[in-house]
N, C-alpha and C positions, 0 to 999 in steps of 0.2 A: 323736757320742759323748755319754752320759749322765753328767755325774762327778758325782757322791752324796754326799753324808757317808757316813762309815762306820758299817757294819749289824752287827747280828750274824750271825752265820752261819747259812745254809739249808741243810737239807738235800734240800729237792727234787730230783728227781732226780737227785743229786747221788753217789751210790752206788752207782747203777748207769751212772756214765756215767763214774766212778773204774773198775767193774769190766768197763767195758767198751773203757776204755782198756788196760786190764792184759790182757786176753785179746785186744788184737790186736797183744801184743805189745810194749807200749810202744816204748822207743828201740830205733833199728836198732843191731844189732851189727852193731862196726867189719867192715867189708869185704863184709857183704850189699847194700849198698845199691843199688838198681836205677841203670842209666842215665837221667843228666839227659834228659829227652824234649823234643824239637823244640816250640818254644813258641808258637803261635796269637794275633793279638792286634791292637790296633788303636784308635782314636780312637772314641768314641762317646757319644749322649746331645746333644751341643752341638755345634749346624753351627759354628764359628770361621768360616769362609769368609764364609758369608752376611751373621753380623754383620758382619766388615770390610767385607764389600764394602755396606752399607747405610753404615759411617762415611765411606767414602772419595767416596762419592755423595754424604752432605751436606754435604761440605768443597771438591765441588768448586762448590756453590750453584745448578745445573744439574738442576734434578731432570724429570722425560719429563713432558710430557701427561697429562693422565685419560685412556684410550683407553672409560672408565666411568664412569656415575654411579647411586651407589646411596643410598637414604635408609633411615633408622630414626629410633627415636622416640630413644636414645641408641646412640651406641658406646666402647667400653671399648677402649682403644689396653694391652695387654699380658694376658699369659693368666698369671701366677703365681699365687699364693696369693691377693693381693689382686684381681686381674682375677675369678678365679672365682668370692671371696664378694662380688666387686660383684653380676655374673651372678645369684646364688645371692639376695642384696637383692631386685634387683630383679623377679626370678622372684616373692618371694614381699609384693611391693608391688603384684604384678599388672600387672606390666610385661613384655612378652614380645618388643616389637618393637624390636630390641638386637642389635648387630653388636660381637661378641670378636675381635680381631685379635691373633695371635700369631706371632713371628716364628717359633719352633722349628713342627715337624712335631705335636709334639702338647704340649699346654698343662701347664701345674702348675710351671714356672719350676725354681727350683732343690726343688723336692721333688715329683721325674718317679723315677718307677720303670722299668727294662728289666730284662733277662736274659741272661745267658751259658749256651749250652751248655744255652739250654732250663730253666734254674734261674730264677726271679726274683729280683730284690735291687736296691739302692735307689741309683739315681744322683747322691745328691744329700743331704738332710734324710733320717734315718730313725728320729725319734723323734716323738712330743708328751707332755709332760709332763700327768697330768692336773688339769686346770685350776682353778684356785680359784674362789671367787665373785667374782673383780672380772673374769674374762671371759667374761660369761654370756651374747656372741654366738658364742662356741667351745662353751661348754655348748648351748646349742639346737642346735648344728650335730652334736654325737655324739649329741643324743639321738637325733635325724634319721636319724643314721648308726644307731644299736641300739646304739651305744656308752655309753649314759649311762642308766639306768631306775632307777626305784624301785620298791624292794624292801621291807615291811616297814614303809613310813615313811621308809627311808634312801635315802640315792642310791647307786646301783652301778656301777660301769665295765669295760669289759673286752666286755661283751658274751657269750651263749653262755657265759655259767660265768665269762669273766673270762678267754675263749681270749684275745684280744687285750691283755691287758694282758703284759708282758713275763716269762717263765717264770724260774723261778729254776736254775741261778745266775744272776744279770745282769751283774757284773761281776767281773775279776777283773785282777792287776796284776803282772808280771814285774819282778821287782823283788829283786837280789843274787840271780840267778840260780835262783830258781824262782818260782811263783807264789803270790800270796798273794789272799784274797777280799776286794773293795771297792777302792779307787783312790787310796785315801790312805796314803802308804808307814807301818807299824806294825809290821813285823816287824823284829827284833833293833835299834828303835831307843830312843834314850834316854831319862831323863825329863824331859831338857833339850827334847827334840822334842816329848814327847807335853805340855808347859806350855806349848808356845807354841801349839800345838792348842787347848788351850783358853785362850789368851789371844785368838786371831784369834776364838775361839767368842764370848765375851765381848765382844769389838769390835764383829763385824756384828749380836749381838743389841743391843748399845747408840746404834748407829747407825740399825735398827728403832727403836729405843723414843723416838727424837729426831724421827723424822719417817717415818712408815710406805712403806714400798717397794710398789708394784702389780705386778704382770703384766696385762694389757697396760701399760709405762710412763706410759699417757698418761690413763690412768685418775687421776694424782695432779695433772695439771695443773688450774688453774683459773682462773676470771677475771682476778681480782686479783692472784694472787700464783703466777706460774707452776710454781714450782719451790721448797719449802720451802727456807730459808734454810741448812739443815745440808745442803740435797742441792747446793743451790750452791755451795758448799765443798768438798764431796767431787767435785763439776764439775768445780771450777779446780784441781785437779792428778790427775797421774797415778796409778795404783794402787801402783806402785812406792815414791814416796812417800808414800804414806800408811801402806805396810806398814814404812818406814822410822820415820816418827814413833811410830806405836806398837812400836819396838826388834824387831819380826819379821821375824828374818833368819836362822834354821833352813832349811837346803839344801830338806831336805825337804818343808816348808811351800812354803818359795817355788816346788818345781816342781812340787807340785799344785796351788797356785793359779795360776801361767804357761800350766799344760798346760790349765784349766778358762776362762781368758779366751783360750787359742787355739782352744778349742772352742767355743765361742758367738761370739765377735767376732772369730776368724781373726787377732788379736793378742797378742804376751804382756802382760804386765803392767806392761814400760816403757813401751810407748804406749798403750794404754786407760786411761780416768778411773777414779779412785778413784772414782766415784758408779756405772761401770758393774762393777768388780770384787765392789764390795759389793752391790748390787742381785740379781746372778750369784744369793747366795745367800739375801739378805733378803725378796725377793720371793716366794719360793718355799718350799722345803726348811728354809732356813737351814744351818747350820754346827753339828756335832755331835760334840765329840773322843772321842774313841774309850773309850768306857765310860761315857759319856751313856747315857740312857733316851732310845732315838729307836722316831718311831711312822711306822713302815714304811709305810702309807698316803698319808706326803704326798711319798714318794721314789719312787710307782707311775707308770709310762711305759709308753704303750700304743706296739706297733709291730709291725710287719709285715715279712715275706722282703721286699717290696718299696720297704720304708721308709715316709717319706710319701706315696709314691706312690697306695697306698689311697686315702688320702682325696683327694688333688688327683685321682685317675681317676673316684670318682664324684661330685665337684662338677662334672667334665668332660661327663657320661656326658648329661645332660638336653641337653647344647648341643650333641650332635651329630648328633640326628636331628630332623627338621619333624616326627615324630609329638609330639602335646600340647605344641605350643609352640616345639619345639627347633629345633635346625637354627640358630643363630646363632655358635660357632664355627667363624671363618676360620683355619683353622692355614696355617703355612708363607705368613706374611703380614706384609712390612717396617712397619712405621710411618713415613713420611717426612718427611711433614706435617701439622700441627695449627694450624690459621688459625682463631682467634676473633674472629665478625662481631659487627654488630648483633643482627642475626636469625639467627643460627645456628654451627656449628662445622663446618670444609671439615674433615676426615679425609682423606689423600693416602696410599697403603699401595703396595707394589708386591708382589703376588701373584709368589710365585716358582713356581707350578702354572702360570700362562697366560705369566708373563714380561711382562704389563701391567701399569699402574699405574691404580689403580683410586679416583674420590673418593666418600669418604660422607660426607652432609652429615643433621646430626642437629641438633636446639636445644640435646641437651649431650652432655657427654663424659667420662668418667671417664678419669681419666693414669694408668693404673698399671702406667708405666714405670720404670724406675730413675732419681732427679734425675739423673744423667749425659747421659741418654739426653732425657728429658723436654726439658731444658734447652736440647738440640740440634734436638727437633723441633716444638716450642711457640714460635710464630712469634711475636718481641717477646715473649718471656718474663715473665712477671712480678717484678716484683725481690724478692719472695718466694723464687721456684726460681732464679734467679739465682744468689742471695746462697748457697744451697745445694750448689747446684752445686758452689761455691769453697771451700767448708767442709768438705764429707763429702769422706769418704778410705774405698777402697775394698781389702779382702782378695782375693788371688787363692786359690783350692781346686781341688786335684786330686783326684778318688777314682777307686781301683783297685779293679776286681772282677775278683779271681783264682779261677778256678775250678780246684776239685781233686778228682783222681775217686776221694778216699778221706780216712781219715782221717789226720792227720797224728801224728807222733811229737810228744810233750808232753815236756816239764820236767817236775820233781816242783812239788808242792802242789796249788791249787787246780785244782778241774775245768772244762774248756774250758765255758767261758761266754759268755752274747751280747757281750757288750762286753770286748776282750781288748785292754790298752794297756801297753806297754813304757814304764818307766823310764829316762827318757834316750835316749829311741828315737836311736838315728844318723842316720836322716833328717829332714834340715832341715822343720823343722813338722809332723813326724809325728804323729798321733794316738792310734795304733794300728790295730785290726779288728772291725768287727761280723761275725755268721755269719749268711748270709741262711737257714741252715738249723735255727738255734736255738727258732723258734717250731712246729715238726713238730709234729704231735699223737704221730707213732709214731716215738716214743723210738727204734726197733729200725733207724730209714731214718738216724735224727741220728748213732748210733756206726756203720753199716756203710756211707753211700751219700755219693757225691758231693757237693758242696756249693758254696756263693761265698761267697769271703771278703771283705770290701769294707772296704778300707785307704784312710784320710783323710790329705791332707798339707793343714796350714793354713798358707800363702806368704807373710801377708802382715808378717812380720819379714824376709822372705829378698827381698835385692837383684837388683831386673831379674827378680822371677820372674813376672811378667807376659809379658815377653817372652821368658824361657824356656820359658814352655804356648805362646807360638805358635809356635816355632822346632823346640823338640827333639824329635824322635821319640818312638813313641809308647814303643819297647825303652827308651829312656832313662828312660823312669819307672817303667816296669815293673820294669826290673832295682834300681832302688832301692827298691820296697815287696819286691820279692823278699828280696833284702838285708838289709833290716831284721826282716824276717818269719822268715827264716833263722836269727835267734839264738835264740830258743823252739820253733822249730820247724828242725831240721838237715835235713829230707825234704823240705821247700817241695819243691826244686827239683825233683823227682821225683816230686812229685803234682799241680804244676802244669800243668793241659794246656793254658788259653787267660787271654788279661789283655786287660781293656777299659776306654780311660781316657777318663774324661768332664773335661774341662777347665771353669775358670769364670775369666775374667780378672777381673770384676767382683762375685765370689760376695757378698759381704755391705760392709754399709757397719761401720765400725771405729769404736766410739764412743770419739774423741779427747777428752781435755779441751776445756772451753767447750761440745760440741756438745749434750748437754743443754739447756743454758741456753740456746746460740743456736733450736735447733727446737722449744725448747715457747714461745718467743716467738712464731717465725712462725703458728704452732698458733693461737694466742688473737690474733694483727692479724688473719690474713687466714683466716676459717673459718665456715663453716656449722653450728649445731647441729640435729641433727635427733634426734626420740624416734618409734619405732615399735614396734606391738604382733608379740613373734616369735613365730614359731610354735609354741609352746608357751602363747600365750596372755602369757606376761610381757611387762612394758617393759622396750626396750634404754633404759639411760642411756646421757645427751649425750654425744656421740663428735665430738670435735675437728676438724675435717677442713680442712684449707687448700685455698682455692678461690676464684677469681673471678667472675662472672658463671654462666658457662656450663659452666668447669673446675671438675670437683673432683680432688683429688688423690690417690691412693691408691698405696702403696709401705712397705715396712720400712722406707725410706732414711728415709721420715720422723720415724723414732721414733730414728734413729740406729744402731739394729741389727738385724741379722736374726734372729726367729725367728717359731713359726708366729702365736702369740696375736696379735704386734702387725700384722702383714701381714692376717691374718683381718679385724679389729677393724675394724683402717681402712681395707680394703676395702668390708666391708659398709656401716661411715657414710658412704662416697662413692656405694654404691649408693642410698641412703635419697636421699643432697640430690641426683643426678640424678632420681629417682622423684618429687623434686620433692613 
């Protein structure tokens, strides 16, 4: 989900997509409405099994024979975001002979794209914000993509006219009962609410101006002084607190800001650090109360029917065929063991294709595992990822892709837009709904044809909901995004024909108080710097990276949170110091 400061208003297609709500009818009249239809549906996207059955193998200390031995010059133990801009490094260090182990069926971690019902839509991540100049290994990477050119002198994004940047409307907010445009509650409220709007505005701009926020985070760390002195303050306590000491405690305020740290950190804003609440918007966008002069430019997010998927399938696409190089992802491939020698790194993976286990032995290794995971299969750990391991705290995420073979009855106000998010959603860590159908070229398929709607719950305030995604059926969730989805929309349940849920027990790491300050320390003891020229000819600046010998590290866990900039980043700087 994308939450924004608030915009003025678009009218992009926005009048014909009002008159084309009204011409199919708007709300059903009482007593027409069709019968509820027998509902299709099921678990998808994240084998659960396989992971377990990989924890329950390393706990019992017993792991099989190599029945194999295979060599490369490195291997990359995890296929996410960070696994494939290793891949992507070392491809373009002129490193070819490199072995991707991933445990899923096909690679891109939590931002994999699938399909319902023949639709595409995004299992996982389905945005990227476009990117400033502090991550200018995400910028070479869109230019790559045809996402990023210059025009005129200026830089342009979107690609093909700017198809890929996100269509207008982009968002919109149910909120006392119909819709309103942008995500920050502003209808029928008071000037009690709209001062503390811009009191929070005022806050994170003066918390910028103490000590500058980055995107990627790790862009501000440095030798000497890891973490400016005002960010390690707003470290040592929670956001809650801190929206306390500056007296903002408007209902309103505070459930846009709760709903905006569940959407990034899979937290609200009583366990997330005030240095991650503020960052949310200092790094980026900033914070803009409503009738601000805001410049729509730095609120643009490119995204696709499939989410992130796009990009994680063609960083994928070069590693699956031996034509010019490829052929080095191993999908559908445990990690079990990671042994750092003198002269080399044992790789132990158990192929769930042949049901062997299989050893690569390489001189290094890129980790970009999850610390959880790392921690369990990095033989004598280092007290680096150790120390990690016992610090980071993990969100659970569920996402629902409900497919509907029509379109649905609206509320009054706003026009059905990409990002559709209830006020006070009823379910525990709701989000709301992107439309994998909102990006169409032909407007005329978006009002009359089928679509997937794809409903986020962010778990990790909600008790035992870890063990709730391995336990409860897949109807049990289903019928709760149904349910919630139901009150803006009364026809769900009769345009609903299939629901498919992708579980994550460990989706993002939750930046807690202290964990800043604890990971940009580990950053600067134990790290590699490395500078290469990218493919556009510029230099990357020194990118942090924690590593031993042989190990470099690469994961979001490191930065403390998930999203794509800081996964990319320190991916790629772990590909550079294996490339050696």
């Amino acid at each position: 989900m994308a939450a924004s400061s608030p915009r003025p208003p678009t009218l992009s297609r926005r009048s014909l997509l009002q008159a084309g709500a009204a011409a199919l009818g708007g709300p059903l009249l009482a007593g027409c409405e069709p019968p509820v239809r027998a509902l299709d549906g099921g678990f998808a996207g994240i084998d659960m099994v396989r992971g377990h059955h990989l924890r329950d193998l390393l706990r019992t200390g017993r792991l099989p024979a190599p029945a194999v031995v295979r060599r490369a010059q490195v291997v990359i133990a995890g296929g996410g975001v960070a696994g494939l801009a290793a891949a992507r490094s070392l491809r373009l260090a002129g490193v070819h002979d490199f072995a991707l182990l991933e445990l899923e069926d096909a690679a891109g971690g939590n931002s994999r794209g699938g399909s319902v019902a023949g639709i595409t839509c995004p299992l996982g991540a389905h945005y990227l914000p476009v990117p400033g100049d502090g991550a200018p290994e995400v910028q070479d990477l869109l230019e790559e993509l045809g996402l990023r050119q210059r025009v005129a002198g200026r830089w342009q994004y979107g690609g093909d006219g700017g198809r890929h940047l996100c269509h207008s409307p982009q968002e919109r907010l149910f909120f006392d009962g119909e819709w309103q445009e942008g995500l920050l509650p502003v209808q029928g409220v008071g000037e009690a609410t709209l001062a503390q709007y811009r009191r929070f505005a005022r806050a994170v701009q003066a918390a910028g101006a103490a000590a500058p926020f980055a995107m990627p985070a790790l862009k501000n760390w440095r030798q000497k002084q890891p973490l400016a002195l005002s960010h390690q303050a707003l470290d040592a306590m929670t956001f809650e607190s801190w929206l306390v000491q500056h007296g903002l405690d408007d209902a309103h305020l505070r459930w846009y800001l709760d709903y905006c740290c569940r959407d990034d950190f899979g937290a609200g804003a009583a366990r997330v650090s005030a240095w991650a609440g503020v960052h949310y918007f200092a790094s980026r966008h900033g914070f803009h109360a409503p009738g601000e002069v805001v410049d729509d430019s730095r609120d643009s997010v490119l995204t696709w029917p499939e989410g992130n998927g796009w990009i994680t399938q063609r960083l994928a696409a070069p590693l699956l065929t031996r034509a010019r190089g490829g052929g080095q992802l191993q999908a559908a491939t445990s990690v079990l063991r990671i042994a750092e020698g003198r002269h080399g790194v044992d790789v132990d993976a158990f192929n769930h294709a042949t049901g062997n286990v299989e050893r690569w032995q390489a001189p290094r290794c890129v980790v970009a595992l999850p610390v959880l995971v790392a921690a369990r299969v990095v033989v004598n750990p280092p007290a680096f990822l150790a120390g990690a391991a016992q610090r980071l705290q993990w969100a659970p995420w569920l996402v629902a892709n409900i497919h509907i073979d029509s379109p649905l009855a609206d509320r009054p106000g706003a026009a059905p837009a990409w990002d559709n998010v209830l006020y006070a959603d009823p379910t525990p860590g709701g989000l709301g709904y992107v439309d994998a159908g909102h990006q169409r070229l032909d407007t005329r398929a978006t009002l009359a044809g089928p679509t997937v709607l794809t409903y986020y719950q962010a778990l990790g305030d909600v008790p035992g909901a870890r063990e709730q995604l391995a336990t409860r059926p897949w109807r049990h969730w289903a019928d709760a995004a149904l349910a919630a989805l139901s009150v803006p929309h009364p026809d769900l349940r009769q345009r609903a024909t299939e629901v498919r849920i992708t579980r994550y027990g460990h989706a993002m790491a939750v930046p807690v108080p202290g964990l800043q300050d604890f990971l940009s320390q580990i950053g600067l003891q134990r790290l590699s710097g490395k500078r290469r020229q990218l493919s556009n000819g510029e230099r990357t600046p020194w990118i942090p990276t924690p590593a031993t010998a042989r190990l470099a590290f690469a994961h979001s866990d490191w930065s403390g949170y998930s999203v794509f900039e800081e996964a990319f980043t320190r991916g790629h700087g772990a590909g550079l110091v294996a490339a050696g």
